[in-house]
BASE-384370 format. One record per residue: residue in one letter; x, z, y negated of N, C-alpha, C, O in turn. Coordinates in steps of 0.05 Angstrom, whole numbers, plus 5000, padded with zeros to 4 digits. Example, Ala and Ser with C-alpha at 12.3 -4.5 7.8 and 13.67 -1.06 7.14 Angstrom:
# residues 2
A526451565114524651565090526451565066528551695066;S525751425045527351435021525851574999526851614977;
This chain:
# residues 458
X700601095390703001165376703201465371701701645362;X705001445378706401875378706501985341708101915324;X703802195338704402295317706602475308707202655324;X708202445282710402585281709502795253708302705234;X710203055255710603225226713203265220715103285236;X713103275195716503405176716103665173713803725169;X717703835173718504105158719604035137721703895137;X718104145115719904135090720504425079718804615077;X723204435072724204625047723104765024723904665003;X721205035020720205055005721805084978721104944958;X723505224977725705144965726405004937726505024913;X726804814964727104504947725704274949726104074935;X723904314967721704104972724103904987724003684977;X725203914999727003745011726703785041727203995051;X725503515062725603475085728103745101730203815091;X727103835126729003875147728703775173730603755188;X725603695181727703565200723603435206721403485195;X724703235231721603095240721103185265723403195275;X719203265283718003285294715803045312714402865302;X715903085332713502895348712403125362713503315374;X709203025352707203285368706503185403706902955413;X705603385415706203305445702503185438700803265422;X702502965462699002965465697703085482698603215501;X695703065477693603255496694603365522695003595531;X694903025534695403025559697603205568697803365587;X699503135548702703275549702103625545703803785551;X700203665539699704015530697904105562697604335571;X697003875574694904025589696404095613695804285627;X699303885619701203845638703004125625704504215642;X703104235607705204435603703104705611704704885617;X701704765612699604865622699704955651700205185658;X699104755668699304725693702504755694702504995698;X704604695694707804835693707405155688708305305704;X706105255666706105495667704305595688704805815697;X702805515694701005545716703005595750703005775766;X704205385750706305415776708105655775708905755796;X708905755747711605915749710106165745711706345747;X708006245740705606455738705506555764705406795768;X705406335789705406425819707106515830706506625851;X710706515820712206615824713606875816714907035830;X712506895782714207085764712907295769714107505766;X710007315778708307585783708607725798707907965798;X710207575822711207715844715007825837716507915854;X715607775809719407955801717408215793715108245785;X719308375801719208705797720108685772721208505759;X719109085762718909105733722409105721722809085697;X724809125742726709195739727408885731728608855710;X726908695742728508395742727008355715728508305696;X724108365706723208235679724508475656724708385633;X725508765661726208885639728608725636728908595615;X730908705659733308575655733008295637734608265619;X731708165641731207865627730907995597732107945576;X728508185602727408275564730008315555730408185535;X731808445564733908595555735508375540735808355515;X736508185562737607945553736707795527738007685509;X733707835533732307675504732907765479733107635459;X733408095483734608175452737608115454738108135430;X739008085462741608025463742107805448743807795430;X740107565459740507355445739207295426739707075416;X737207445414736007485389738007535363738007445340;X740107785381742807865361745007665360746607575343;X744607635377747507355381747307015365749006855358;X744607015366743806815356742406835328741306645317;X742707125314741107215281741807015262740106935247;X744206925261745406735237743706475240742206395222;X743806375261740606135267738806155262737405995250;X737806415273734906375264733906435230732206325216;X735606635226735506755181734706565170732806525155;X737406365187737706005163735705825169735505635153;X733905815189732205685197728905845180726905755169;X729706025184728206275165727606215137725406235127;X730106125123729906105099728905805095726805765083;X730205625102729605295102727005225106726005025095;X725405415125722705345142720905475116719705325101;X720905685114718805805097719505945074717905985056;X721806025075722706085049723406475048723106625029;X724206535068723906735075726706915060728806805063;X726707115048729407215033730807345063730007465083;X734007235052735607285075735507715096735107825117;X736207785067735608055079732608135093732708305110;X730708055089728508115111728207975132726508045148;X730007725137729807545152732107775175732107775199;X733807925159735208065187733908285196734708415215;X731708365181730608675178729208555215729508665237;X727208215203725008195224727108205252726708325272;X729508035246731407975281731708315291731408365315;X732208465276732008735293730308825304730308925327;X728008805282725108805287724508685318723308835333;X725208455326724308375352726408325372726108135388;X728408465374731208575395729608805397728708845419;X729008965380728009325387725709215400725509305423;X723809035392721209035411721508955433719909025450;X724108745440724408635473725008935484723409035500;X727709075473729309315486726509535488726809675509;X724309605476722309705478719909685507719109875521;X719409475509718309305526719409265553717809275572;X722409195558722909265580723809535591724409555615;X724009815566724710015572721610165589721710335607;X719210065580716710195588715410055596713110125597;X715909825607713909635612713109725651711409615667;X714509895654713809935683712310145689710510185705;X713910335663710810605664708810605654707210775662;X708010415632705410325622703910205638701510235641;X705710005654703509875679703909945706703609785724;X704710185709704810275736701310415750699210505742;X702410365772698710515785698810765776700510925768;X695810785780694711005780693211045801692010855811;X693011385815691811485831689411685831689611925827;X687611565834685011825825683511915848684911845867;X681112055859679412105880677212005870677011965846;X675311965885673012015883671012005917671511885938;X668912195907668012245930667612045952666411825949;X668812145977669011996001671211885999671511706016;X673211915983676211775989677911765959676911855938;X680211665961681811555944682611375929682311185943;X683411295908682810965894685510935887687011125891;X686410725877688610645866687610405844686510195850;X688610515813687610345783690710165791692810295791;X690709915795693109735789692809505766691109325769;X694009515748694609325728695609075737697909035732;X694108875750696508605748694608435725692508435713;X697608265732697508035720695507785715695807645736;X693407655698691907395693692207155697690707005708;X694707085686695606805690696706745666698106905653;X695906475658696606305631695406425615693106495618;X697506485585695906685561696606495542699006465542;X695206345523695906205498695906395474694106555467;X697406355467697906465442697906195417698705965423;X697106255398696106015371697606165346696006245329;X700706235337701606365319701406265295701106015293;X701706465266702806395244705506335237707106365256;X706606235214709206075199710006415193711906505206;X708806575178709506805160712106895171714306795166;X711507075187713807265204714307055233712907105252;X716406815235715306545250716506665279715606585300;X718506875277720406975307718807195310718007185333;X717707445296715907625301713707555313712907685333;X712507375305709207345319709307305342707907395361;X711607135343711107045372712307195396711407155419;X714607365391716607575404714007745408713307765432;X712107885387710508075395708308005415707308175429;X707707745414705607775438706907635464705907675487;X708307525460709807405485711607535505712207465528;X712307745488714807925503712508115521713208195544;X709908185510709008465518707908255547708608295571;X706308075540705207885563706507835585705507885607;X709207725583711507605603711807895615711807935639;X712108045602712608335625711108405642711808485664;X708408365632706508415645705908235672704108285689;X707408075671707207845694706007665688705207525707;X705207585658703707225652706107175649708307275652;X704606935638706306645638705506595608703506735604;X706206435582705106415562705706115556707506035571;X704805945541703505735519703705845499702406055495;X705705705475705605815446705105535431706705345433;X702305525414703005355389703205465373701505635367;X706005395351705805495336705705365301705305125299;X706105495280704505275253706105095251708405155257;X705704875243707004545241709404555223711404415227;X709004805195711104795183713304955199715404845193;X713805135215716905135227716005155260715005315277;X716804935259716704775290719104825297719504825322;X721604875277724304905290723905125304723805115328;X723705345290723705675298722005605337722805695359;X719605415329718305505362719805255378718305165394;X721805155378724205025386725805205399726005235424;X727405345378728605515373727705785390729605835404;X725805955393725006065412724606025443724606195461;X724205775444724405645477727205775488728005935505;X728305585467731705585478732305985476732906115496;X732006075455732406425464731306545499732606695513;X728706435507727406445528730506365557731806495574;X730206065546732105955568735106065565736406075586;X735806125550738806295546739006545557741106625567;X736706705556736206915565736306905595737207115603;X735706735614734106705638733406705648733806685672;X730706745629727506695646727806405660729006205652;X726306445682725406115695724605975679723506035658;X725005725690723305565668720505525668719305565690;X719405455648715505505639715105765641713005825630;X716205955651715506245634713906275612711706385610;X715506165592715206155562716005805550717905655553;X713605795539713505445532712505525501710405645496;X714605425480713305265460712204945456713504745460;X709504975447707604705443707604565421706204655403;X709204305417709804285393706604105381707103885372;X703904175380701404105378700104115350701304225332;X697704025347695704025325695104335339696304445358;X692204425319689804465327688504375341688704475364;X686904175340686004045356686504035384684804025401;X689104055387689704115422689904265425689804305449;X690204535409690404785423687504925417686905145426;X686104765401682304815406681804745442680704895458;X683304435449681804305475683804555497682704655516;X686904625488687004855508687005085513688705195527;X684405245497683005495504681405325530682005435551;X680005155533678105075552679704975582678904965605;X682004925571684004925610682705155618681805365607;X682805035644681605355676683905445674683605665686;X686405435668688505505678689305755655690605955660;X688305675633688805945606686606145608684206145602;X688006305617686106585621686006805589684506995586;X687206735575686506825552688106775527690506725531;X687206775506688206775478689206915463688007135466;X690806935445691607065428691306915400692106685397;X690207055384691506875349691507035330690007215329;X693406985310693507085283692806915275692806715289;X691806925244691506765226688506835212687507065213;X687206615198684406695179682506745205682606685229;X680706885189678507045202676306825210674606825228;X677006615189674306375201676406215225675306175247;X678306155222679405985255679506145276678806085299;X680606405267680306565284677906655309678306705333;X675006675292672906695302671706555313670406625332;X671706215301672405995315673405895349672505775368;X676406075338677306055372676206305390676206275414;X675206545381673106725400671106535408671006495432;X669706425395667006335393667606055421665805945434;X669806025423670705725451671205915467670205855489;X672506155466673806215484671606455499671306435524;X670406645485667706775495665706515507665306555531;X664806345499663106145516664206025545662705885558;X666706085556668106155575668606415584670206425603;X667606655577668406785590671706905590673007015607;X672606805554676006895568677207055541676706965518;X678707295546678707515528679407375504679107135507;X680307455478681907395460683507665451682507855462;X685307715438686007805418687207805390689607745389;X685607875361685207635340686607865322685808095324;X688407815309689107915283688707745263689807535266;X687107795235686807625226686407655197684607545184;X688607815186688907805162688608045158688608225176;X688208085124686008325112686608245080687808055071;X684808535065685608465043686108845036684608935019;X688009025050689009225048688709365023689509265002;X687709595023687509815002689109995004689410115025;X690610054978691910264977690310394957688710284942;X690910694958688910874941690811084938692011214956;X691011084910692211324886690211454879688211414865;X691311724897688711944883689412054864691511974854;X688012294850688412384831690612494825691512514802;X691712614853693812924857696812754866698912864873;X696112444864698412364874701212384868701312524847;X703112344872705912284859706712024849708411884861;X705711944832705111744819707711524823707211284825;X710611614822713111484822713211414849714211194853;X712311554871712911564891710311284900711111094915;X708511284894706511144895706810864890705810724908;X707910734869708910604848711510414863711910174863;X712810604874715110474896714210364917714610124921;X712810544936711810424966709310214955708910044973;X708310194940705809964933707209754920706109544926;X709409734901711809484895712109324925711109114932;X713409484936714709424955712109234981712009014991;X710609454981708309355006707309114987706808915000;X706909094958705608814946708108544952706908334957;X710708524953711508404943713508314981715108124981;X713008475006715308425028714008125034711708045032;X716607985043715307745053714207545036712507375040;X715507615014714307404988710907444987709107314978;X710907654999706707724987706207585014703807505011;X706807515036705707325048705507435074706607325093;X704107645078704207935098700908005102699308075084;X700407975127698308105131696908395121694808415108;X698408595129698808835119700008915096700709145096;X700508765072700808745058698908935031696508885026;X700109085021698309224998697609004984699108824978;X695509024980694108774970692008944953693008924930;X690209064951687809174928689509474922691109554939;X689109594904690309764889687909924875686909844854;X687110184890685910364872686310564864687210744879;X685610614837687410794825685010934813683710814796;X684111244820683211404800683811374782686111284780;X682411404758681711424737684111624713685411514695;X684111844720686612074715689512024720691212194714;X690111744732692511724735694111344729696311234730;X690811264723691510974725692810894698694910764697;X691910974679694810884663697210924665698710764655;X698411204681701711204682702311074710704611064719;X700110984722700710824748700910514743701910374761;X700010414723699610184710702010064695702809834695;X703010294683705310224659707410264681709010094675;X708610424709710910384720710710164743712710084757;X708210074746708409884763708109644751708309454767;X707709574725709109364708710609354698710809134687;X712409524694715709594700716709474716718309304710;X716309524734717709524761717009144767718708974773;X715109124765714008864772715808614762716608404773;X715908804727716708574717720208514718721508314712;X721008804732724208724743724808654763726808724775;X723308494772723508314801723708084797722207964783;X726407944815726607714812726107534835726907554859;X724307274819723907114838726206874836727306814815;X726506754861728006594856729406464889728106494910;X732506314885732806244918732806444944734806564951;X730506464956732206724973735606764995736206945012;X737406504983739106604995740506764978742506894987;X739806794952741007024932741407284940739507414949;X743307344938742707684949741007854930739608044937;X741307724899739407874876736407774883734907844865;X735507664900733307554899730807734915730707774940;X729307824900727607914914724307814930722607874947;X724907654911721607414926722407114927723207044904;X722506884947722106774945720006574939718206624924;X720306304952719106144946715806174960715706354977;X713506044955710906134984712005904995713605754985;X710805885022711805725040710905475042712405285047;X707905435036707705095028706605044998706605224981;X705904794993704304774969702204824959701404914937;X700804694989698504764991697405154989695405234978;X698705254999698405574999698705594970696805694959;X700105534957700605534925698905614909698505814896;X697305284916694805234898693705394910694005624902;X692405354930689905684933690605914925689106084914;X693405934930693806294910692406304880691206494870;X692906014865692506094849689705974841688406034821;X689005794859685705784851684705964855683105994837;X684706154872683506534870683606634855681606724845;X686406694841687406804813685406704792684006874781;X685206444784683906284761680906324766679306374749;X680206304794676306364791676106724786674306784770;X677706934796677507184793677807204756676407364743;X679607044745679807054713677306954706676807084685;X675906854709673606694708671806814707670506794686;X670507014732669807224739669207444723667107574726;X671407494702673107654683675107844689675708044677;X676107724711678507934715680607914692680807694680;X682308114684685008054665686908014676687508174694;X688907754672691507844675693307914654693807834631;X694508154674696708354658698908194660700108174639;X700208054684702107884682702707724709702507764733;X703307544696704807234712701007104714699307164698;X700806954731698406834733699306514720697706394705;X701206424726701906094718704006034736705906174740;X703205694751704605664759707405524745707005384725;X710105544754711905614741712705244741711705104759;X714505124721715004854725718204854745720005024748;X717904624754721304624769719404524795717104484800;X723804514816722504444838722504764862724104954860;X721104754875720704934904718205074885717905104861;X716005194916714105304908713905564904713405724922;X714305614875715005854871711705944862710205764856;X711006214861709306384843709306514837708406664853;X710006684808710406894796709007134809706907104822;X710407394806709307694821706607694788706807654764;X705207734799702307674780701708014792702408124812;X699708114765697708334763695508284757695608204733;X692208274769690008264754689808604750691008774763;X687708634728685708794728683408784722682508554721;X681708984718679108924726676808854742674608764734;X677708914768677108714783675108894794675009134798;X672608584797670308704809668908554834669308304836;X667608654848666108444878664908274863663508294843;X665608074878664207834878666507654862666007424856;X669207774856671307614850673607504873674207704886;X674707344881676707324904678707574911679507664933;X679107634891681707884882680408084893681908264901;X678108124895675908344908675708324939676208484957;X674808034937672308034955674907884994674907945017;X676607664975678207635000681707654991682807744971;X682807515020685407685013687107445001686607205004;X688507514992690907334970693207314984694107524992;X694407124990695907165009698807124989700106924993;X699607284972703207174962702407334937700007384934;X704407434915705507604902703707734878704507794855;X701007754888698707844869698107994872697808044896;X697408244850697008534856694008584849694008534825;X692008634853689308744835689109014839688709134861;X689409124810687509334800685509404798684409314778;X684109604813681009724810681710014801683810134807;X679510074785679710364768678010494785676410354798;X677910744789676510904804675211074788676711114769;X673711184786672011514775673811654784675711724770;X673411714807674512034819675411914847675011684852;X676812104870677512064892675511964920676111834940;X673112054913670812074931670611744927671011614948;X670011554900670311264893671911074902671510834908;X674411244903676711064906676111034935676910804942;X674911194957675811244982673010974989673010825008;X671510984974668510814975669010544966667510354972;X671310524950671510244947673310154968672309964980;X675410204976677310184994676010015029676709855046;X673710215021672210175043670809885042670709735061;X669909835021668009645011669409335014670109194995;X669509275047671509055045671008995066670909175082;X670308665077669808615100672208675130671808695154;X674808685111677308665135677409035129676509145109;X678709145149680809255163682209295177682009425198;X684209155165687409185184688809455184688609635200;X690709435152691209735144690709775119688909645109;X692209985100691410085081694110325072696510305078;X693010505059694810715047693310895020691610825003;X694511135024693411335008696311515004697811615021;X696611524966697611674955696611954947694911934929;X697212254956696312404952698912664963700212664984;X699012914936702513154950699713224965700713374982;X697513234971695713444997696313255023694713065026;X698413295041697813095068695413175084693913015095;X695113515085692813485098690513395092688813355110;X690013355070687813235050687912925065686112825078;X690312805060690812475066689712395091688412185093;X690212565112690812565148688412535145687412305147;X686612795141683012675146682912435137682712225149;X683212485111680912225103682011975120680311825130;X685411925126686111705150684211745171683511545182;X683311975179683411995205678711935212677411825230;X678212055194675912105189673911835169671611755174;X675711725145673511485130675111295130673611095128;X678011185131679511025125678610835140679910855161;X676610625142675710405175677410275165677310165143;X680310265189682010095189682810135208682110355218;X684609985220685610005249689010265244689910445258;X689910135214692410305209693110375172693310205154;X693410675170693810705149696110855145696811005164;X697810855119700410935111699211165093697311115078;X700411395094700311675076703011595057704411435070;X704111645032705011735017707811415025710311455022;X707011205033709011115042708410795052706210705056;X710810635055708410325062710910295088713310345088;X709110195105711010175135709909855151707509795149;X711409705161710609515174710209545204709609765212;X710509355224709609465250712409585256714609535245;X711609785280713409935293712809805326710709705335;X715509835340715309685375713509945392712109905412;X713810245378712310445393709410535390708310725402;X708210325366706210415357704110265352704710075338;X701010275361699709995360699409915330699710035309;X698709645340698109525312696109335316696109175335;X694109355296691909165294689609275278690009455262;X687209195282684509235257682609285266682709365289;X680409265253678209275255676609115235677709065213;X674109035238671608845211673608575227675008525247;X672808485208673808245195676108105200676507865202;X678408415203681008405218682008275245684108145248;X679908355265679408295288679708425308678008605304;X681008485332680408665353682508615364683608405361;X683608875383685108865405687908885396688708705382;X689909125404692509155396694309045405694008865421;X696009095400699809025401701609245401701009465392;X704109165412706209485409704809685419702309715421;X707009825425707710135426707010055457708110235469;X706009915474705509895502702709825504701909745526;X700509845480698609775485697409375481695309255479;X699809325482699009055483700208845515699808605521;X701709075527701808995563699508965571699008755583;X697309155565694809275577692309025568690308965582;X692908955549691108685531690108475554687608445557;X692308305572691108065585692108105612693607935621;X691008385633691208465658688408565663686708685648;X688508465690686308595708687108855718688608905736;X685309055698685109335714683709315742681409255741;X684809365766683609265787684009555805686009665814;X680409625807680209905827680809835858679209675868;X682509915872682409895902682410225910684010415906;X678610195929678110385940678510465968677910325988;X679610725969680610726004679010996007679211205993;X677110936031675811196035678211226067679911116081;X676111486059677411736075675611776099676111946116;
């Protein structure tokens, strides 16, 4: 008997719609389909797949009012960032097919006794395993850069919005890519554990936690087949001494709170020298506490709901063992009564290793405070963290900021005086914990191709 999942409404806790997951068998056969149209599409020039990319943002724009509302229903996403992300991934298709030919075009070098030629092609079948969070971003960013490149892709994506990877097929097929180009898998885990091991999937992609994540390296290296893992973090921002404290205060609101807290890159740990942490303390509980949570189709609404229940409770079983711990909370830290899963924008302080608020990442509207000594501390605790994804440093010295980004910050990406999400021109990804291997700006064409030397002597 065919297992079925519901999407529910975070909202309102109210059903949207049922689902039947495909079986094994049915995933291994969509596989081999991408496998057939892989032998065809590698051989369209870079002009016919930019034309298609092109199309794909077209109907990204044409179709925004679908996806927002699907946006909001699925996970709870506030309407205005829900249009911020559809631009977000129209600029990354229009990006991708604008460079996707000079990023992967040959190269010509010598070497003694003749001439070579570096050619970039294409692998084959690339699975990708996405998150619910950003549900049209995740998957636009690794799918769009891949399909250019000449794969073929497999998307499972999270059980709670199955519409959206519905919903993305059909953007695929409207656009007019061939068909199996691009396949969403409407699957468990479990099958998309058994299809890293198809011969036919030449490599992986996943967001998500650092333990499934490593998990799926750990199947997919015992094969022999690349991955590329983003996989969270728990992001430091650092207020130095010399900072602009208002200015600080704004971009760290904002980076704690986009996406209902529910952001990888997300300011998430907060250190604050010593010399500045009380007037950094008192405007960002200000500010905190004039934020409203509530429906995100409100236009006044600035956080909604988290996306399941379950995410709920662990936000706040972290919260309650870090209190435990002895962290303080300054505010929110209860879950609220009513229906949809809401969680108050919460502040700890005090926070020390070996507490959750420390030690891993929180995923939804919790801020922790660490006090610093001096700048040299702040830059040592920041560090003191198994993930780096990204980060941020408040400081009027930029050249002061740039080193220390450039020189101690171990992170894959950090923000000076400012909090920024991904850009289509610029890579993005981590390091530790975080995981490996970029995206955007062109360096994520380069991810799942054979650099392939052909030597011609002379």
């Amino acid at each position: 008997m065919s297992e079925t999942v519901n999407t529910v409404n975070p909202t309102t806790e109210q059903p949207v719609a049922e689902y039947t997951l495909m079986s094994e068998a049915e995933a291994n056969q969509a596989v081999d389909s991408a496998n057939t149209a892989f032998l065809s599409w590698k051989k369209t020039s870079f002009a016919e797949r930019a034309e298609l990319m092109n199309n794909l943002a077209d109907q990204i724009e044409k179709q925004s009012d679908a996806i927002i509302d699907l946006m909001v229903k699925e996970m709870g996403k506030v309407v205005e960032q829900g249009k911020q992300e559809v631009e977000l991934c129209a600029a990354i298709c229009r990006y991708t097919a604008e460079n996707g030919a000079s990023v992967l075009e040959d190269e010509n070098r010598v070497f003694e006794g003749g001439t070579a030629i570096i050619t970039y092609q294409p692998l084959g079948v690339i699975l990708g395993i996405q998150p619910w969070n950003f549900p049209l971003y995740q998957v636009i960013r690794y799918s769009a850069a891949n399909i250019m490149a000449g794969n073929t892709t497999v998307m499972k994506h999270a059980k709670n919005v199955f519409g959206m990877a519905e919903l993305i097929e059909k953007l695929y097929t409207d656009a007019g890519f061939p068909e199996h180009v691009y396949q969403s898998l409407l699957i468990d885990g479990k099958t998309a554990s058994a299809l890293i091991k198809h011969d036919k999937v030449r490599g992986v992609t996943f967001t998500g936690s650092d333990g499934v994540g490593k998990s799926v390296a750990e199947t997919a290296a015992s094969l022999a087949k690349k991955t590329v893992l983003e996989l969270g973090s728990n992001d430091a921002f650092v207020v130095l001494s010399d900072a602009d404290v208002e200015t600080a205060v704004k971009a760290c609101v904002q980076g704690r709170i986009v996406n209902n807290g529910e952001t990888c890159v997300a300011a998430k740990r907060f250190i604050i020298t010593e010399s500045v942490y009380d007037q950094f303390k008192s405007q960002f509980l200000a500010a905190f506490k004039a934020l409203k949570v509530g429906d995100p189709r409100d236009e006044d609404t600035d956080l909604g709901p988290m996306a399941r229940e379950d995410l709920r409770d662990e936000l706040h079983k972290q919260v309650m063992e870090s209190v435990e711990k002895g962290a303080s909370v300054l505010l929110g830290g209860e879950v609220p009564d009513g229906k949809g899963w809401f969680y108050p924008v919460t502040i700890l302080e005090d926070i020390k290793p070996g507490m959750p608020a420390y030690d891993d990442e929180l995923f939804g509207p919790v801020a922790s405070f660490i006090k610093a000594e001096n700048d040299a501390e702040a830059m040592k605790i920041a560090n003191d963290s198994r993930y780096g994804l990204g980060g941020g440093i408040f400081t009027t010295d930029k050249e002061k900021a740039i080193k220390l980004a450039r020189e101690e910050f171990d992170t894959g990406m950090v923000n000076i005086n400012g909090y920024s999400l991904a850009q289509p021109n610029l890579p993005f990804g981590g390091v530790k914990d975080s995981g490996y291997g970029r995206e955007h700006g062109g360096f994520g064409m380069r991810e799942f191709v054979n650099e392939k030397t052909i030597f011609i002597s002379e």
